[in-house]
C-alpha positions as CSV (number, residue, x, y, z in Angstrom):
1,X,23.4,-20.4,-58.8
2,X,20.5,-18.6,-57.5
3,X,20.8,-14.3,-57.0
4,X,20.9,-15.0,-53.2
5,X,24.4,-16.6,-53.8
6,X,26.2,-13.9,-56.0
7,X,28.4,-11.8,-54.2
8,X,27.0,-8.5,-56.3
9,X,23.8,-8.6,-54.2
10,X,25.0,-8.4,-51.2
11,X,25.0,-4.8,-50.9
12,X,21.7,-3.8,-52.5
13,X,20.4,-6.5,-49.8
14,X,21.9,-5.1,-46.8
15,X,21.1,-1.2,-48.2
16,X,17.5,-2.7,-47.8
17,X,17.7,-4.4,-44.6
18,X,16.1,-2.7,-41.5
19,X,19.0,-3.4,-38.6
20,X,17.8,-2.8,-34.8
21,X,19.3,-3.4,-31.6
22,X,17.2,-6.2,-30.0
23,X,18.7,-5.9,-26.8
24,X,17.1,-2.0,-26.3
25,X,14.0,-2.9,-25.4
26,X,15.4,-5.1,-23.0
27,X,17.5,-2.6,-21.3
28,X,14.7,0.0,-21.4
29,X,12.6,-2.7,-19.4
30,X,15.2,-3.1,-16.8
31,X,15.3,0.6,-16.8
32,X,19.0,0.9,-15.7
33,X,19.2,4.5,-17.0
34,X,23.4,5.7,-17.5
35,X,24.4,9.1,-16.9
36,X,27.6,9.0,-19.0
37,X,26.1,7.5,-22.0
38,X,22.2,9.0,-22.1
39,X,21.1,5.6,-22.5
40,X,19.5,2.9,-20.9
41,X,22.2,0.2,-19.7
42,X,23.1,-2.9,-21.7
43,X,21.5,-6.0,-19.8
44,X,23.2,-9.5,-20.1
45,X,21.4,-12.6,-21.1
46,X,23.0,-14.9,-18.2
47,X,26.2,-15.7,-19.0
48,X,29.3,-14.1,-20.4
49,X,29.0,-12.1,-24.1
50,X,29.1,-14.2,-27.3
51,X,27.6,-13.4,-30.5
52,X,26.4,-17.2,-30.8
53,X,25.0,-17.5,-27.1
54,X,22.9,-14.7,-27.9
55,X,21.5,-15.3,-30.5
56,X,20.3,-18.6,-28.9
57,X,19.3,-17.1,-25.5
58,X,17.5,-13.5,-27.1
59,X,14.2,-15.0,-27.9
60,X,13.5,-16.1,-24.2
61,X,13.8,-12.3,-23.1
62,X,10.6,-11.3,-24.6
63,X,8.6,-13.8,-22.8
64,X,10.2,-12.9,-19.7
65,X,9.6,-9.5,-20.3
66,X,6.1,-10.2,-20.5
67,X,5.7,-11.8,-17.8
68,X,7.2,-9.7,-15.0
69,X,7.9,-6.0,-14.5
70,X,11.2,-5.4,-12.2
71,X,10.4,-4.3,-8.6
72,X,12.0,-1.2,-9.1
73,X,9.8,-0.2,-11.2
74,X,7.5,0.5,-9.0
């Protein structure tokens, strides 16, 4: 069994591992900015929440992000 596969490494790998919202910079481009929280607003990726539908539809958003800027923000 290889040291990916022991259960023991498992927390010295995640104490390693960088973890980042990849839906922020998607909100900050929509620019939906919420009072209550002091944060941009959470943005949906087309259809209802699911961890496994979003992990299949989050690589599209940076393409689309790239090509257009909302009209409000102009």
């Amino acid at each position: 069994m290889t040291d990916q596969g022991r259960p023991a490494m498992r927390p010295e790998w995640l104490a390693r591992v960088r973890w980042e919202d990849a839906m922020v910079p998607c909100a900050v481009w929509r620019g939906l900015w919420s009072v209550k929280r002091s944060a941009y607003r959470n943005q949906l990726l087309g259809r209802p929440h699911d961890a496994v539908a979003d992990c299949t539809l989050l690589p599209a958003k940076p393409e689309r992000m790239a090509q257009t800027v909302p009209a409000d923000r102009w």
